[in-house]
PyMOL Python script that loads the backbone (N, CA, C, O; Angstrom):
from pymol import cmd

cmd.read_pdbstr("""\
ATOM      1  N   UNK A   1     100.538  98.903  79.616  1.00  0.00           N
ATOM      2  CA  UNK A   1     101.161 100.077  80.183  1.00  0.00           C
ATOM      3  C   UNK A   1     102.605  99.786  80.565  1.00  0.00           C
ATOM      4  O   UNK A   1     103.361 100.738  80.375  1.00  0.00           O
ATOM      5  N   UNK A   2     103.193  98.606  81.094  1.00  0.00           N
ATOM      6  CA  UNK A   2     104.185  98.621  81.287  1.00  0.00           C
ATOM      7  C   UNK A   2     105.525  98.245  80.112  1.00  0.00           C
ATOM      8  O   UNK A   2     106.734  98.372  79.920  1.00  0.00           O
ATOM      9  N   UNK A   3     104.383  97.754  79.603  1.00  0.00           N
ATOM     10  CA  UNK A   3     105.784  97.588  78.138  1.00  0.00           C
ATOM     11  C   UNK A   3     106.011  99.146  77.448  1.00  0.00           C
ATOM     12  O   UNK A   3     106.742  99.387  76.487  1.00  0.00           O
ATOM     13  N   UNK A   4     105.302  99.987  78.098  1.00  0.00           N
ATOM     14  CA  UNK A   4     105.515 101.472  77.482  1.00  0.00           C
ATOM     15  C   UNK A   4     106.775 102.359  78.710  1.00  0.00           C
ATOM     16  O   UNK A   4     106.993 103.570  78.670  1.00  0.00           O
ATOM     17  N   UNK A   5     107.298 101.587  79.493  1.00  0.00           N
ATOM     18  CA  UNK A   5     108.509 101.977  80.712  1.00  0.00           C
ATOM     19  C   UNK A   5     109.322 101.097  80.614  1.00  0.00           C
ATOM     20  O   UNK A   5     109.478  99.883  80.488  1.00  0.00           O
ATOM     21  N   UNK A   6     109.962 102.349  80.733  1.00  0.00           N
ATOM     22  CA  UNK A   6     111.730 101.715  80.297  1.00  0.00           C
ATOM     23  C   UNK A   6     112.429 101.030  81.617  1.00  0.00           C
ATOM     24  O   UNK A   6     112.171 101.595  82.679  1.00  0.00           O
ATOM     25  N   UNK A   7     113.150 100.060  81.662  1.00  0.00           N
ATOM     26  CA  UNK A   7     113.661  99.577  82.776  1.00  0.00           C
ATOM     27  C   UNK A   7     113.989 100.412  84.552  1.00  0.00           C
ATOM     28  O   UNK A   7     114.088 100.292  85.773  1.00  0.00           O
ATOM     29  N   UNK A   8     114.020 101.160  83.487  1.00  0.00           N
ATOM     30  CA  UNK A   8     114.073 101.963  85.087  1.00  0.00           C
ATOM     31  C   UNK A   8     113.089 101.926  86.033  1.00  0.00           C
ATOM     32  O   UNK A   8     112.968 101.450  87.162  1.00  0.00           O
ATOM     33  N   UNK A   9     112.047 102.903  84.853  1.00  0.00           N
ATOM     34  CA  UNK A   9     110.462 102.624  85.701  1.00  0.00           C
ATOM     35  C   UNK A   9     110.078 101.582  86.470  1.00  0.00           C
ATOM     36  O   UNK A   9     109.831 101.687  87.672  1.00  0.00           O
ATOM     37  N   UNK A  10     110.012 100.552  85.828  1.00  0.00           N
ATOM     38  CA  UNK A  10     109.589  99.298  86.027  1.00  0.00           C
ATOM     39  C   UNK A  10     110.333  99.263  87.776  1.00  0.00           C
ATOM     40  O   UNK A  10     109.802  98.875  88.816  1.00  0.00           O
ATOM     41  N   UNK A  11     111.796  99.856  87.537  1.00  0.00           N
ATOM     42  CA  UNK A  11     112.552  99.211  89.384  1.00  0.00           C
ATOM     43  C   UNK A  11     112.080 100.098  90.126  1.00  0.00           C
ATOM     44  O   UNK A  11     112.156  99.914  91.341  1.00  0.00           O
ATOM     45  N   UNK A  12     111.609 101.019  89.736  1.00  0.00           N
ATOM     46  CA  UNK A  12     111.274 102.409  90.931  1.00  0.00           C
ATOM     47  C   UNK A  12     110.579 102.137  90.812  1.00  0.00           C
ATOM     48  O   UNK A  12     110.896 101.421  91.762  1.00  0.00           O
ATOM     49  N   UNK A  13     108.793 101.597  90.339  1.00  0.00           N
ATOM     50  CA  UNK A  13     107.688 101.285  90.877  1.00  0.00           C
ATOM     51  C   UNK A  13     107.993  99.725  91.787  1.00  0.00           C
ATOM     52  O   UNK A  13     107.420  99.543  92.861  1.00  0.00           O
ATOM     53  N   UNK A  14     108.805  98.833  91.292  1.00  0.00           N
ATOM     54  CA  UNK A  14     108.997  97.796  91.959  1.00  0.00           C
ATOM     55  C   UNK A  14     109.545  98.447  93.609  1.00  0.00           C
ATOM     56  O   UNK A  14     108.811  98.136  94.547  1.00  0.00           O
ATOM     57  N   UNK A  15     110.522  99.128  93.866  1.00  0.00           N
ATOM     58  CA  UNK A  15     111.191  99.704  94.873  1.00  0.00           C
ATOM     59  C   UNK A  15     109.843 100.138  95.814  1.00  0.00           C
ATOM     60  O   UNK A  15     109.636  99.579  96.891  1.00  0.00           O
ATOM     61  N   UNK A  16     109.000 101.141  95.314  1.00  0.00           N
ATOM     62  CA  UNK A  16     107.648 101.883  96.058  1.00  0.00           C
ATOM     63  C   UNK A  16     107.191 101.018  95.974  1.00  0.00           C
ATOM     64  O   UNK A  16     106.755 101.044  97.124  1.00  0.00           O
ATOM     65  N   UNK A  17     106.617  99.596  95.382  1.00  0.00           N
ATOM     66  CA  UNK A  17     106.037  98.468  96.064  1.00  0.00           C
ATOM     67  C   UNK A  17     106.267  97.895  97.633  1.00  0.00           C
ATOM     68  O   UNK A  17     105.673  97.903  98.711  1.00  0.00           O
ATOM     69  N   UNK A  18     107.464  97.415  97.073  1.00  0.00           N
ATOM     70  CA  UNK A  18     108.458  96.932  98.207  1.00  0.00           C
ATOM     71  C   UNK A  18     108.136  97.706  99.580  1.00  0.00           C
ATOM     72  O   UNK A  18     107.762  97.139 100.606  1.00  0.00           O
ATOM     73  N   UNK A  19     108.323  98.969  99.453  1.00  0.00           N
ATOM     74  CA  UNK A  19     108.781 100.288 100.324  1.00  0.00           C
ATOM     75  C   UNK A  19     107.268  99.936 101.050  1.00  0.00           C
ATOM     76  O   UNK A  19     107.197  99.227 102.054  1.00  0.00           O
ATOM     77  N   UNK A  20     106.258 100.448 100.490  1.00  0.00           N
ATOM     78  CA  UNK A  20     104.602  99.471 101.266  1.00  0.00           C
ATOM     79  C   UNK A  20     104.728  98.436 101.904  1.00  0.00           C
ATOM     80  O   UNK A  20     104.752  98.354 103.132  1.00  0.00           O
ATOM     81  N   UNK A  21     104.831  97.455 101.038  1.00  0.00           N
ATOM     82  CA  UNK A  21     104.239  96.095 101.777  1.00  0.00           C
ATOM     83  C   UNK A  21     106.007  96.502 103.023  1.00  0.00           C
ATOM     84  O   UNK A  21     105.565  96.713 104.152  1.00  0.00           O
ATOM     85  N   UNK A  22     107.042  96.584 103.029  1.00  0.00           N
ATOM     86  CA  UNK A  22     107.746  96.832 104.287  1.00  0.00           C
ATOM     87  C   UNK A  22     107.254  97.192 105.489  1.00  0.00           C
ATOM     88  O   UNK A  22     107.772  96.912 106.570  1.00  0.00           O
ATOM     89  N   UNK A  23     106.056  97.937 105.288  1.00  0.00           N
ATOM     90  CA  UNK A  23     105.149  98.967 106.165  1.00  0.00           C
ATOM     91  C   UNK A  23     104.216  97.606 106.939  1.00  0.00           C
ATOM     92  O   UNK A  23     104.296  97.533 108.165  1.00  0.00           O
ATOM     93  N   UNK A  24     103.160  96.334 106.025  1.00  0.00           N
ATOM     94  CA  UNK A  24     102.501  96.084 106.582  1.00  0.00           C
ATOM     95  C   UNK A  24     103.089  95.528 108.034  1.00  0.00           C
ATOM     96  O   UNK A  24     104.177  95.633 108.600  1.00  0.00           O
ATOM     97  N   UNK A  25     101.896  94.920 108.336  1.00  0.00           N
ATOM     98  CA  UNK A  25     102.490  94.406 110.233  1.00  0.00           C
ATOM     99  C   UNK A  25     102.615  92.712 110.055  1.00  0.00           C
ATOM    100  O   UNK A  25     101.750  92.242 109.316  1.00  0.00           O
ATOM    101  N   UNK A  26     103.163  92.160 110.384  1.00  0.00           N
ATOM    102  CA  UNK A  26     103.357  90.776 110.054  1.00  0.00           C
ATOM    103  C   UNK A  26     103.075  89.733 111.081  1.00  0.00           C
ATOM    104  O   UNK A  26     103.837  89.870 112.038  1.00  0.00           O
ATOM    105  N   UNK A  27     102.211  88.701 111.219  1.00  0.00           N
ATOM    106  CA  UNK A  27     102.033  88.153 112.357  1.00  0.00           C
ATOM    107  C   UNK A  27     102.288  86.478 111.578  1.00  0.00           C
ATOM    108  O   UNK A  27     102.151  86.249 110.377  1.00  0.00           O
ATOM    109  N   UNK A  28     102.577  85.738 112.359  1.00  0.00           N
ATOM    110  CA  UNK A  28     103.086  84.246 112.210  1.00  0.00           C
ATOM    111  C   UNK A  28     101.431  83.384 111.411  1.00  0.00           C
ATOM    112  O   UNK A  28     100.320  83.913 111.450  1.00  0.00           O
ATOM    113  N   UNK A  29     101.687  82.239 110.871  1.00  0.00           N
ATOM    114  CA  UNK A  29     100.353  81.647 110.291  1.00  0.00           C
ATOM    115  C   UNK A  29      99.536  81.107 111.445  1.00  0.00           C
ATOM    116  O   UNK A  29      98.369  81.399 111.704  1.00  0.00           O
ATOM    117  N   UNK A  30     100.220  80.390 112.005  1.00  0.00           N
ATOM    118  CA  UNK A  30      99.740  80.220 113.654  1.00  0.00           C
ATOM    119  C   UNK A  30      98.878  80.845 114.181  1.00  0.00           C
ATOM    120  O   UNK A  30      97.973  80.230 114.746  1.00  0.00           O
ATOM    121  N   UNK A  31      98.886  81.822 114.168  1.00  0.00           N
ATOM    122  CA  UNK A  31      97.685  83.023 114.721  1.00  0.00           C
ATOM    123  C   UNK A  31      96.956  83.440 114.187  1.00  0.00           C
ATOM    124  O   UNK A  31      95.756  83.522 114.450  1.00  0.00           O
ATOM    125  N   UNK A  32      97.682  83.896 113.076  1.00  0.00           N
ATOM    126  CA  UNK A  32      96.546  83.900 111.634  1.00  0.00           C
ATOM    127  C   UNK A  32      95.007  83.059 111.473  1.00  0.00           C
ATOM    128  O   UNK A  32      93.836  83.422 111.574  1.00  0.00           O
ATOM    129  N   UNK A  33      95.714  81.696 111.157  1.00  0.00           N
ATOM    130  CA  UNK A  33      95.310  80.648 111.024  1.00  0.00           C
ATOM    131  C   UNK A  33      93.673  80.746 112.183  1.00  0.00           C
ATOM    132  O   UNK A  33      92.477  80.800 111.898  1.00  0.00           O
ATOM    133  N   UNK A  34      94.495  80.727 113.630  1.00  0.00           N
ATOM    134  CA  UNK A  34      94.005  80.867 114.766  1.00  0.00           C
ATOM    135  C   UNK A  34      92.358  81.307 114.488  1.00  0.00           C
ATOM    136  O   UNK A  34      91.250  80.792 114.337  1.00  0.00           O
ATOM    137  N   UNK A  35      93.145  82.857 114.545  1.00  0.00           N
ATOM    138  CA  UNK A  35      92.247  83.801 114.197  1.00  0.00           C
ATOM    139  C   UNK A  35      90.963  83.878 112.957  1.00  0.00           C
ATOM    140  O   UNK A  35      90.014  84.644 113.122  1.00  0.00           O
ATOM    141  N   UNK A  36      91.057  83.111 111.886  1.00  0.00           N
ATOM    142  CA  UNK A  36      90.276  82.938 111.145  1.00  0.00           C
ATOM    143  C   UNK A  36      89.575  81.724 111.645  1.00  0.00           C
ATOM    144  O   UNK A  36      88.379  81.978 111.794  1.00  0.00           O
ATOM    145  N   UNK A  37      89.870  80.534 111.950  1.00  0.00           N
ATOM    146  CA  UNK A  37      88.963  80.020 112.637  1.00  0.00           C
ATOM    147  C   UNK A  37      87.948  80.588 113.519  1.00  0.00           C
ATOM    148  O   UNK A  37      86.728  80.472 113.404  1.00  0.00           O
ATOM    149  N   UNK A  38      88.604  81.218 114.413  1.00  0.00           N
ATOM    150  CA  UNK A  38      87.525  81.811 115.533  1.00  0.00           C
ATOM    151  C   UNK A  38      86.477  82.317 115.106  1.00  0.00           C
ATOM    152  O   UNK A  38      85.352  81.958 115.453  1.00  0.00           O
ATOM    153  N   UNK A  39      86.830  83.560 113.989  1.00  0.00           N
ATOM    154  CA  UNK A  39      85.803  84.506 113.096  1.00  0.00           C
ATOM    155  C   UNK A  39      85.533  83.172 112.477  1.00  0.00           C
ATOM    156  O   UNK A  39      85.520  82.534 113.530  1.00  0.00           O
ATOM    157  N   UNK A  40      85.340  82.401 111.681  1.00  0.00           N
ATOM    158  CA  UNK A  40      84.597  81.650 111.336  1.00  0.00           C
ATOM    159  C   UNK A  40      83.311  80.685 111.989  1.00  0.00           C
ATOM    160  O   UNK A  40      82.148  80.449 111.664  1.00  0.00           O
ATOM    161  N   UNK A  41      84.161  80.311 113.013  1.00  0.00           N
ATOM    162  CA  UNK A  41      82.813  79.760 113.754  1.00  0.00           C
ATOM    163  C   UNK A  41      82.191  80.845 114.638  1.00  0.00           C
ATOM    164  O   UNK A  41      81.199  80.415 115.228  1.00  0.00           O
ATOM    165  N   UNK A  42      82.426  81.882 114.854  1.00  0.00           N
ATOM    166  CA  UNK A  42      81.814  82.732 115.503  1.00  0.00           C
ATOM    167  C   UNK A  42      80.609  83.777 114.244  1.00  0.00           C
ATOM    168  O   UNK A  42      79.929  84.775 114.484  1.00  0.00           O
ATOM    169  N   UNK A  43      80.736  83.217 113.323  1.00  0.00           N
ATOM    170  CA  UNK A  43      80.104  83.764 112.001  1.00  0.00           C
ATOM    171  C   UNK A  43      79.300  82.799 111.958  1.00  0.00           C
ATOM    172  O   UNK A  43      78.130  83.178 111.906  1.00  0.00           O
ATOM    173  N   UNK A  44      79.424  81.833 111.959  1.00  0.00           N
ATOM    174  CA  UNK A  44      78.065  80.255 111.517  1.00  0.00           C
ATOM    175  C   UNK A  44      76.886  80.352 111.838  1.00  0.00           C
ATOM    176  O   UNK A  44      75.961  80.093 111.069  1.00  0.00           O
ATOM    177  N   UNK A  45      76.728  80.799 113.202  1.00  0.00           N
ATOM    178  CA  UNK A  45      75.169  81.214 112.999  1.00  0.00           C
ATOM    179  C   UNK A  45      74.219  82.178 112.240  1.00  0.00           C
ATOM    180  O   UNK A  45      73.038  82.262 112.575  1.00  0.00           O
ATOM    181  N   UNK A  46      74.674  82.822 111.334  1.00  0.00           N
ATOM    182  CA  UNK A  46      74.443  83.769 110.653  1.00  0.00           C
ATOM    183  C   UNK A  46      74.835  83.071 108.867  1.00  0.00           C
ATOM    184  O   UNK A  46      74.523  83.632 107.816  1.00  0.00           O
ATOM    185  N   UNK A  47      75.430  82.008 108.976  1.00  0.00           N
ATOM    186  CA  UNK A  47      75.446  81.403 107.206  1.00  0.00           C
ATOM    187  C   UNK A  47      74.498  80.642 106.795  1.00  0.00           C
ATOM    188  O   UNK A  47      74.300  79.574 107.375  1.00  0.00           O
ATOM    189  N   UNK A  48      73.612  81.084 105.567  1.00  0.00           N
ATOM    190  CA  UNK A  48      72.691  80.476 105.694  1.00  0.00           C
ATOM    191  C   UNK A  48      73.130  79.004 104.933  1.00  0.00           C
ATOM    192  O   UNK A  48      72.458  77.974 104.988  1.00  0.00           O
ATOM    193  N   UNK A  49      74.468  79.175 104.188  1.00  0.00           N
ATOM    194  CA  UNK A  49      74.652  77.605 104.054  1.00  0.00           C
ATOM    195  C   UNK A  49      74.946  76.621 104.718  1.00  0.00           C
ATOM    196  O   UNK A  49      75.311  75.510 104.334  1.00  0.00           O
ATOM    197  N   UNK A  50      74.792  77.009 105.721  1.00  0.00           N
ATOM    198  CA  UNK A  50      75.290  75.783 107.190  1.00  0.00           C
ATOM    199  C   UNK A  50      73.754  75.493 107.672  1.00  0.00           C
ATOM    200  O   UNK A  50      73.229  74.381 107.611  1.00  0.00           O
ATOM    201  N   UNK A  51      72.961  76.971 108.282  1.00  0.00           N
ATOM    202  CA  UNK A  51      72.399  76.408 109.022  1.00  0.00           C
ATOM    203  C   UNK A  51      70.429  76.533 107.852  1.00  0.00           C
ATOM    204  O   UNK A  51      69.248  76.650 108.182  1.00  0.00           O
ATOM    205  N   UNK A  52      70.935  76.453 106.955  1.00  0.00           N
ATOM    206  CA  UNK A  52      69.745  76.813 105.896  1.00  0.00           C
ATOM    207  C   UNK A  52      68.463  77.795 105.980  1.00  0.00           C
ATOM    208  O   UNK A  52      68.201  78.440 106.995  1.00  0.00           O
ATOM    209  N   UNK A  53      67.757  77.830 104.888  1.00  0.00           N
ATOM    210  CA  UNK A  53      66.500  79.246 104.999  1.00  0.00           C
ATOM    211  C   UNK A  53      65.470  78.768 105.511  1.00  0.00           C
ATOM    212  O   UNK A  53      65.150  77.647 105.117  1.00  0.00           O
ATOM    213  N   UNK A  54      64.593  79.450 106.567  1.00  0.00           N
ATOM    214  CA  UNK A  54      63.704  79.373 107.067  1.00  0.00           C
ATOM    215  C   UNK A  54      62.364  78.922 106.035  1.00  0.00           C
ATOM    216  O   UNK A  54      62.144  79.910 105.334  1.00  0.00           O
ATOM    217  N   UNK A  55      61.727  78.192 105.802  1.00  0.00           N
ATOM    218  CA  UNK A  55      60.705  77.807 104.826  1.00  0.00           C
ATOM    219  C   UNK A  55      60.150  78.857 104.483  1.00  0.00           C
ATOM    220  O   UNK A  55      60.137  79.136 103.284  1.00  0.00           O
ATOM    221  N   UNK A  56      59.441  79.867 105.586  1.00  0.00           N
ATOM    222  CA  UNK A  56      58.710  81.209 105.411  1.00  0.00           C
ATOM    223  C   UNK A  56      59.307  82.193 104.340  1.00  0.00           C
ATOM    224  O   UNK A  56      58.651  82.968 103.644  1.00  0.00           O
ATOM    225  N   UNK A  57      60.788  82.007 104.334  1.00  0.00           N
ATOM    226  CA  UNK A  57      61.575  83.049 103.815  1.00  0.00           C
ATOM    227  C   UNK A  57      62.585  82.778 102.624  1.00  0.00           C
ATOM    228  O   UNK A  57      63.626  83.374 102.344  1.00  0.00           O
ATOM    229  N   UNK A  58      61.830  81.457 101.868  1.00  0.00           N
ATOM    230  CA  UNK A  58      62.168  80.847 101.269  1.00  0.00           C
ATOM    231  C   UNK A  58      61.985  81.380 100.053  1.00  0.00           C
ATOM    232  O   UNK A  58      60.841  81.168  99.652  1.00  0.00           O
ATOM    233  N   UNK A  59      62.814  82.133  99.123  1.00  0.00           N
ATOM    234  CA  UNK A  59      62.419  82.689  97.822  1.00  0.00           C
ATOM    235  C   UNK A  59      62.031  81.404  96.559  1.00  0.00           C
ATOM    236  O   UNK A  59      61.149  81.323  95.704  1.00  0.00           O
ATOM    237  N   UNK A  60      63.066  80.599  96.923  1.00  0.00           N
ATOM    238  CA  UNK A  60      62.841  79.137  95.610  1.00  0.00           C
ATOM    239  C   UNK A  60      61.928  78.325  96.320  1.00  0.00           C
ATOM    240  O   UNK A  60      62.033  77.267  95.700  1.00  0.00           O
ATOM    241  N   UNK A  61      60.999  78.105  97.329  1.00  0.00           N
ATOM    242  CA  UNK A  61      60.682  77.364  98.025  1.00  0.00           C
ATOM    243  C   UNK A  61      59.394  76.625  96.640  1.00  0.00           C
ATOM    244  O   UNK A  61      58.624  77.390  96.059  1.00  0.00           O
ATOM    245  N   UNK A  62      59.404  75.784  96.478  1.00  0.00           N
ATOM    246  CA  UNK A  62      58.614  74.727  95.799  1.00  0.00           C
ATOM    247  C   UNK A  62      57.024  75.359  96.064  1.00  0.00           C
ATOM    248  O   UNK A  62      56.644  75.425  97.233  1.00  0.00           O
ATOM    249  N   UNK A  63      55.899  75.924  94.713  1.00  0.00           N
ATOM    250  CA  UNK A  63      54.847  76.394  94.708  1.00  0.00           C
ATOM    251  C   UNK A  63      53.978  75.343  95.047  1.00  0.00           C
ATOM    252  O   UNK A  63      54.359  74.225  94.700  1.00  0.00           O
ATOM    253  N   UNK A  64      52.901  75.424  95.641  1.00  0.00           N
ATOM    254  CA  UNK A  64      51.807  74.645  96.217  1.00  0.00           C
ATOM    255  C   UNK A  64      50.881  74.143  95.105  1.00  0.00           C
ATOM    256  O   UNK A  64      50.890  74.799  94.064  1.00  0.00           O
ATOM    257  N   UNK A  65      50.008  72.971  95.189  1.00  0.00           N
ATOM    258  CA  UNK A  65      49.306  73.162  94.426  1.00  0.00           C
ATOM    259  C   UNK A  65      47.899  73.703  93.567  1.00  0.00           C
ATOM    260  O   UNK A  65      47.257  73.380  92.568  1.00  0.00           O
ATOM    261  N   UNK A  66      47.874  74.728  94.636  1.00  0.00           N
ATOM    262  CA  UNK A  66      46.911  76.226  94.496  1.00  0.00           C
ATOM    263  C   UNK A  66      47.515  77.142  93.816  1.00  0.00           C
ATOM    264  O   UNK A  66      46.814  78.040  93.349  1.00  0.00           O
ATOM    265  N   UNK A  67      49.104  77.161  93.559  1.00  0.00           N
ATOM    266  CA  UNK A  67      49.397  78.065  92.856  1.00  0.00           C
ATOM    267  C   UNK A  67      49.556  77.375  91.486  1.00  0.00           C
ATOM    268  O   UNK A  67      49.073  78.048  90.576  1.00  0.00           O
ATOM    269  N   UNK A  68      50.109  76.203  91.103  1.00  0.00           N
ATOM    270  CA  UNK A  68      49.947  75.448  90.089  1.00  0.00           C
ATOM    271  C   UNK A  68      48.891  75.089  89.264  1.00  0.00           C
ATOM    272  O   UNK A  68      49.010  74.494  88.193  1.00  0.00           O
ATOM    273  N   UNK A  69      47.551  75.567  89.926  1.00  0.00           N
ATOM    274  CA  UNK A  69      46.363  75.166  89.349  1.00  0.00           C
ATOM    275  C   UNK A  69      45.730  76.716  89.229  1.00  0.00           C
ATOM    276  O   UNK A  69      44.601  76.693  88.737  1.00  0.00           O
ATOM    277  N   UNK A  70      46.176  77.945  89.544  1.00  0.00           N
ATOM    278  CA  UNK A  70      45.994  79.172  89.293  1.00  0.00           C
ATOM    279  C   UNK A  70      46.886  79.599  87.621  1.00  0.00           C
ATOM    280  O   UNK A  70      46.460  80.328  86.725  1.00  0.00           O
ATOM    281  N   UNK A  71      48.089  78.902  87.674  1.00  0.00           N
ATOM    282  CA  UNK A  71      48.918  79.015  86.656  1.00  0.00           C
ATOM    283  C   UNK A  71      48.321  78.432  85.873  1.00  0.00           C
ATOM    284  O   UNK A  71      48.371  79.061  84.816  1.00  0.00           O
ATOM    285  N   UNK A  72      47.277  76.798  85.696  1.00  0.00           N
ATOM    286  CA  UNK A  72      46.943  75.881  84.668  1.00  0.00           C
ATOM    287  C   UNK A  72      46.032  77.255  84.408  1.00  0.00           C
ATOM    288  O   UNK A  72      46.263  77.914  83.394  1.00  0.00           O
ATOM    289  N   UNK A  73      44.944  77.695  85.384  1.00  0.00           N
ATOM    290  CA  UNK A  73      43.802  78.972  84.978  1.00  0.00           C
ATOM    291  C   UNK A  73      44.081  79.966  84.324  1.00  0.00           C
ATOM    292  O   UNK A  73      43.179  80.488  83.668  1.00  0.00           O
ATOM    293  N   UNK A  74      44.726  80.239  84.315  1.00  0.00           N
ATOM    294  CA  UNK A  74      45.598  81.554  83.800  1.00  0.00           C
ATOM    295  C   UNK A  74      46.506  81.246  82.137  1.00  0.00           C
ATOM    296  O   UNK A  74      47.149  81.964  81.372  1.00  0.00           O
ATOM    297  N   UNK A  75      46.254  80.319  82.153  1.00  0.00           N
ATOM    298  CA  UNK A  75      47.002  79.962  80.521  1.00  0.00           C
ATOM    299  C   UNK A  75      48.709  80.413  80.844  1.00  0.00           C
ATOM    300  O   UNK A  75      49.367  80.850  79.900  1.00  0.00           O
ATOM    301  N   UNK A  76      49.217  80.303  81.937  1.00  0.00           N
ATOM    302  CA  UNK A  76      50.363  80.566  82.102  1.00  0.00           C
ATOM    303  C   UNK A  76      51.198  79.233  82.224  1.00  0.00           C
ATOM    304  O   UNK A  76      52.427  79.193  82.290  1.00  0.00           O
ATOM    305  N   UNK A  77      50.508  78.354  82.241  1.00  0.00           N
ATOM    306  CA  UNK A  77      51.254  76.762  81.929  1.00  0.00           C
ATOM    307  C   UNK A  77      50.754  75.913  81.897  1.00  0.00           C
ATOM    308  O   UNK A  77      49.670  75.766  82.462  1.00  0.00           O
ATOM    309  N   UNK A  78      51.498  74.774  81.046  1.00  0.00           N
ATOM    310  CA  UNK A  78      50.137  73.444  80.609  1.00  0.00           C
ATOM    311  C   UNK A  78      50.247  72.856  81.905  1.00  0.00           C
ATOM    312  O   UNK A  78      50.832  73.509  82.769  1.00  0.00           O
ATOM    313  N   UNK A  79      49.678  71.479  82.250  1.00  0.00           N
ATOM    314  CA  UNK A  79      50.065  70.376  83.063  1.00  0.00           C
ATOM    315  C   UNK A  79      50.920  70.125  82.409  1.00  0.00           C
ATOM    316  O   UNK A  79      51.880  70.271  83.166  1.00  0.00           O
ATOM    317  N   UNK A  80      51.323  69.806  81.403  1.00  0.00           N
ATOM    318  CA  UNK A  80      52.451  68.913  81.480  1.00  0.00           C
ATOM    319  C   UNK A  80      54.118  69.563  81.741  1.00  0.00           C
ATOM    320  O   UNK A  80      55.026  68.766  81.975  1.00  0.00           O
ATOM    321  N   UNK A  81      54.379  70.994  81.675  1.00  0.00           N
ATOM    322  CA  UNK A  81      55.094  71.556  81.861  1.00  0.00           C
ATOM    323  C   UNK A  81      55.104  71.692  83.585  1.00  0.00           C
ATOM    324  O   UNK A  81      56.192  71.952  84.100  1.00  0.00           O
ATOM    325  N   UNK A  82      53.720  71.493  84.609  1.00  0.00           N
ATOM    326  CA  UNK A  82      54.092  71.578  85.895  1.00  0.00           C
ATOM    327  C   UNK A  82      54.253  70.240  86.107  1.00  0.00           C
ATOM    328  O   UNK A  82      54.417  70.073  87.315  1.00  0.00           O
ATOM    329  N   UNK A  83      54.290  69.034  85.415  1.00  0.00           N
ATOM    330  CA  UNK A  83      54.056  67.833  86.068  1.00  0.00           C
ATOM    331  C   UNK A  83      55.482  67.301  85.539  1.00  0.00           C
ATOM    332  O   UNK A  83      55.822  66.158  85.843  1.00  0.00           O
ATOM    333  N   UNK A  84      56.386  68.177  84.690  1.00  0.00           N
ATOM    334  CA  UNK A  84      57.609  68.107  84.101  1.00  0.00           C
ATOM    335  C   UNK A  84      58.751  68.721  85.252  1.00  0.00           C
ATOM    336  O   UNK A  84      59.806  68.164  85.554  1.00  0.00           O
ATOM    337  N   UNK A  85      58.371  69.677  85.656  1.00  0.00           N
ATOM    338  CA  UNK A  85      58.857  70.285  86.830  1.00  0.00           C
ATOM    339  C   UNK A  85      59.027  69.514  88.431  1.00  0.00           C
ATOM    340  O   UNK A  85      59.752  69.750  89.399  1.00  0.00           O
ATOM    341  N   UNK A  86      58.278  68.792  88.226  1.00  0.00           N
ATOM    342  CA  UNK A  86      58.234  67.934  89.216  1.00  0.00           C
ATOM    343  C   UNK A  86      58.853  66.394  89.084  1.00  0.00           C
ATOM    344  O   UNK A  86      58.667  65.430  89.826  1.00  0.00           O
ATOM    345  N   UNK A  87      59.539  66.489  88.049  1.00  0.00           N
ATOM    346  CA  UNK A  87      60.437  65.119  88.051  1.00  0.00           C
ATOM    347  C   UNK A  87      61.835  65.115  88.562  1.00  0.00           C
ATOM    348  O   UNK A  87      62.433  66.156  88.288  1.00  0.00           O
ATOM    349  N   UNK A  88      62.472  64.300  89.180  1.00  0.00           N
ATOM    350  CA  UNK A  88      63.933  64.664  89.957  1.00  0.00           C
ATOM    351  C   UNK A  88      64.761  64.873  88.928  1.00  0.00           C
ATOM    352  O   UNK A  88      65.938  65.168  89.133  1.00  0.00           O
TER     353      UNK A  88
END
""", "prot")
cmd.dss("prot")
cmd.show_as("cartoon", "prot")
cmd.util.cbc("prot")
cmd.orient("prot")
C-alpha cells in the first residue's frame, strides 16, 4: 500500500503519526521499570509457572496403572507402546 503514495502521503501520514504519539503521557524508565516489577510480583501467585499445577488439576498428569491396563483391554495399546512411554 505504501509504494502506491506519492511522497507526500507518506509525510502527512508520518506528521498524524507523530501528532498521536505527541499526545501519549510520558513517564521516566525508573518508574516504569518500578512499576512493572511490582505488577509482577504482585501477579506470582496466580502463575502457574512459578508456583506449578495442583496434581488434581493436572491435565498431562502421568495415567495410573489402571488406566494403562484398561487401554492394554481395550486394544487401544500394546505394552510395548505403554512401557515405551515410560522411558526418560
Amino acid at each position: 500500500m505504501a509504494q502506491d503514495l506519492s511522497e507526500k502521503d507518506l509525510l502527512k501520514m508520518e506528521v498524524e503519526q507523530l501528532k498521536k504519539e505527541v499526545k501519549n503521557t510520558r513517564i521516566p524508565i525508573s518508574k516504569a521499570g518500578k512499576e512493572i516489577k511490582e505488577y509482577v510480583e504482585a501477579q506470582a501467585g496466580n502463575d502457574p509457572f512459578l508456583k506449578g499445577i495442583p496434581e488434581d488439576k493436572n491435565p498431562f498428569k502421568e495415567k495410573g496403572p489402571t488406566f494403562n491396563a484398561l487401554l492394554l483391554l481395550l486394544g487401544r495399546a500394546s505394552w510395548l507402546e505403554l512401557a515405551w512411554s515410560r522411558t526418560p
